[in-house]
C-alpha positions in Angstrom: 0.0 0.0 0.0 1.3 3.3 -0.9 1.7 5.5 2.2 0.2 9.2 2.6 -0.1 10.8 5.6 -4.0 11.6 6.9 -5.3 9.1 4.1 -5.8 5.8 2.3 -4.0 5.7 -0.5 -3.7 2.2 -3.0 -2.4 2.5 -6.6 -2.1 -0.7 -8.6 -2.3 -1.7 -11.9 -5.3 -3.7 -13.6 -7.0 -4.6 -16.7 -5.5 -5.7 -19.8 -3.1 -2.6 -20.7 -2.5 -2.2 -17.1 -3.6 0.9 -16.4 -3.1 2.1 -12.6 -6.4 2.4 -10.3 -6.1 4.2 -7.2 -8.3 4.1 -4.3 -8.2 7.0 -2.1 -10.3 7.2 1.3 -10.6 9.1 4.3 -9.7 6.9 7.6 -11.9 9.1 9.7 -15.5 9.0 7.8 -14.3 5.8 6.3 -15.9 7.0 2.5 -13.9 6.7 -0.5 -13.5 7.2 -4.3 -12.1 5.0 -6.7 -10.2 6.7 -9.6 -9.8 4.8 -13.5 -11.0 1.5 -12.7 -9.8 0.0 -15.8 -10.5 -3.5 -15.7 -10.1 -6.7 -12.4 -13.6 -5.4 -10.5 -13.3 -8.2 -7.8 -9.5 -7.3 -7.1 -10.3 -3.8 -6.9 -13.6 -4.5 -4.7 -10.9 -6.9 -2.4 -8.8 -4.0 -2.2 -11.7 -1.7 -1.4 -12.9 -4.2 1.5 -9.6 -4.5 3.0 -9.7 -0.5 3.6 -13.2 -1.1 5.0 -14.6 1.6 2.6 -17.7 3.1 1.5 -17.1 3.8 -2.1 -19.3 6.7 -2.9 -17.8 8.0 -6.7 -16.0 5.9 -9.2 -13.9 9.1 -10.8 -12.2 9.1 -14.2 -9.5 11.1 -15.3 -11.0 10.3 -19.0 -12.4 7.9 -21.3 -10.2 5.7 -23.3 -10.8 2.2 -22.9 -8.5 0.8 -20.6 -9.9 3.4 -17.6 -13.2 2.2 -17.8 -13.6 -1.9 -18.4 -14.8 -2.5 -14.3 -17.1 0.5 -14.5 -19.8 -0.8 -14.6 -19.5 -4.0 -12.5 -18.4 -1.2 -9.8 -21.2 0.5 -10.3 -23.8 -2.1 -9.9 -21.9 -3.4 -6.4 -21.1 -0.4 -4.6 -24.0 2.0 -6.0 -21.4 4.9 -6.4 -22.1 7.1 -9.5 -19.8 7.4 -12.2 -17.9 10.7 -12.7 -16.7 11.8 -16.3 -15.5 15.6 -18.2 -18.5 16.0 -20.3 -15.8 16.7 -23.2 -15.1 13.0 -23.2 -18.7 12.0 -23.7 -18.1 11.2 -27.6 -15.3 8.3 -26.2 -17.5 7.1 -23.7 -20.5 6.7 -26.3 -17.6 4.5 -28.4 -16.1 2.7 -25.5 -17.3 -0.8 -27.7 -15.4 0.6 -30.5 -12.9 1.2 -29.0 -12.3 -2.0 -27.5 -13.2 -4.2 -30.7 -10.5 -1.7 -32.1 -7.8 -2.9 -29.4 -9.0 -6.4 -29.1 -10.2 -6.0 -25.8 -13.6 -8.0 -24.6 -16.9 -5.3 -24.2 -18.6 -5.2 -21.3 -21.6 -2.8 -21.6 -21.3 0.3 -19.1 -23.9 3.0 -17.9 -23.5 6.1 -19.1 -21.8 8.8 -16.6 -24.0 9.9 -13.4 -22.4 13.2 -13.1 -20.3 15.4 -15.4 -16.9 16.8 -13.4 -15.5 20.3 -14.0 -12.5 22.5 -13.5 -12.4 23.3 -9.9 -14.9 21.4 -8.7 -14.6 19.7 -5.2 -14.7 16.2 -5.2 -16.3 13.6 -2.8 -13.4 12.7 -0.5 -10.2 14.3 1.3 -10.3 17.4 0.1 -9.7 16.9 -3.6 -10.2 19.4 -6.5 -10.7 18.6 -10.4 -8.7 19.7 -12.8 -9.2 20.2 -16.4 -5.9 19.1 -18.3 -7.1 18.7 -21.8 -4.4 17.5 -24.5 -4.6 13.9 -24.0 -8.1 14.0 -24.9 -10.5 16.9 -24.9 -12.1 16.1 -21.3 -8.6 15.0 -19.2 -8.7 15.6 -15.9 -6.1 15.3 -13.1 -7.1 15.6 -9.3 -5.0 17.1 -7.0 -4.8 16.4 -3.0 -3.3 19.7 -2.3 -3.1 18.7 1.7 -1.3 15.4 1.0 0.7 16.5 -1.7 -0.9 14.3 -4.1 -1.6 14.1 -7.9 -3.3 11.8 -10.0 -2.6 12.8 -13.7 -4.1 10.4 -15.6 -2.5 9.7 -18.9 -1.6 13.4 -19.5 1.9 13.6 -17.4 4.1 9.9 -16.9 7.3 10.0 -15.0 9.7 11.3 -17.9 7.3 11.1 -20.2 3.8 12.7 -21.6 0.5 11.0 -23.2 0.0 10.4 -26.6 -1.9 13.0 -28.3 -2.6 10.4 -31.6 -5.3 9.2 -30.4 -9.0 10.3 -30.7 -9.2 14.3 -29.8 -5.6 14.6 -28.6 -3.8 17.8 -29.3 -0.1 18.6 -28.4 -0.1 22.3 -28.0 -2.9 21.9 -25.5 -1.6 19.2 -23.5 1.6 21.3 -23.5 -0.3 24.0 -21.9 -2.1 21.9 -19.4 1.2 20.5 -18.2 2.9 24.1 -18.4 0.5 26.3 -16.6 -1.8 23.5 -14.4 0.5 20.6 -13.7 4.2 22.4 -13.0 2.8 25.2 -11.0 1.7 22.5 -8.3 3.9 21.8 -5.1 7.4 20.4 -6.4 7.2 17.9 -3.1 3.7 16.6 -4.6 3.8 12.7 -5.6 2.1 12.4 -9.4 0.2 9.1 -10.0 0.4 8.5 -13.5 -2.4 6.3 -15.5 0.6 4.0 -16.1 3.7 2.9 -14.8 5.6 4.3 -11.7 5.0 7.5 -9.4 6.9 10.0 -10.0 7.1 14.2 -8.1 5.9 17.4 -9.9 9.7 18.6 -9.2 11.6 15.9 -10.7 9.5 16.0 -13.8 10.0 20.1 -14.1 13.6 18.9 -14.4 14.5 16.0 -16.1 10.9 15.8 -18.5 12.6 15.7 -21.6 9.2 16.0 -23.8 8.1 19.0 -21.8 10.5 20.4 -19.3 9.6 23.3 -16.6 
């Protein structure tokens, strides 16, 4: 388990392009969110048991394929609502597409409960959405500013950016979402990235070679 101070913090990696879930709660009112649930429902419902949590929002930080595939089976145990940037709504109406495109088995998911937006607060430990388009139109990161945390999504990696080839990507724009959102964040703060390891807001500034600071 990933250790931050004041809350419950698991990242691991699931589904079948291993993207990396997180599961963040609050020890004190016990309620929590899941973040990209992209495939393994029952490990990730294990995971969410052994924190003794209420899950009451499954978040995504977008909607390409491999953030999504335990969705809905999430949604249908826990009763939490799905969260989603309404600019990503023309991925999430292709999510079938896009798997048959990738090879990946379809399992049919509910629409989104509740559209997220720049700024807004979310349901647990204080956390605040961000927009960060580039990736895709609606990316969003969500930043813990009182645990120094950062969950980027597939717009910053450690040493590395997302693609911006892939349906509504743009470079100059995830350029400026890195530039004047992501880098002007605490240089202590840990970054979970949608794939792969953590990494620190300062040590990307610095040794980013795609974008540096």
């Amino acid at each position: 388990m990933n250790q931050t101070p004041g809350m419950i913090r698991e990242t691991f990696p699931v589904g079948p392009l291993q993207c990396n879930c997180t599961i963040i709660g609050d020890p004190v009112t016990g309620k929590g969110i899941v973040v990209d649930p992209g495939g393994d429902a029952e490990l990730i419902l294990e995971r969410v048991r052994a924190h003794n949590l209420q899950i009451v929002a499954l978040i995504h930080t977008h909607a390409h394929l491999d953030h999504f595939l335990a969705s809905g089976e999430l949604k249908e145990k826990t009763g939490a609502p799905i969260h989603l940037h309404k600019e990503d709504k023309f991925l999430w109406d292709n999510l079938e597409t896009q798997c048959r495109m990738f090879g990946v088995p379809y399992r049919p998911v509910p629409g989104p409960d509740f559209w997220l937006h720049d700024d807004e607060e979310l349901a647990c430990c204080c956390g605040v959405a961000m927009h960060t388009p580039g990736h895709s139109p609606g990316s969003m990161s969500f930043w813990f500013a009182d645990h120094k945390l950062l969950i980027a999504g597939d717009t910053l990696f450690r040493r590395a950016i997302g693609r911006t080839d892939l349906w509504g990507g743009d470079y100059p724009t995830i350029e400026r979402s890195i530039r004047q959102r992501l880098y002007t964040l605490d240089e202590e703060a840990v970054v979970v990235a949608g794939h792969g390891p953590d990494t620190t807001i300062g040590e990307e500034i610095r040794e980013n070679m795609v974008i540096r600071g």
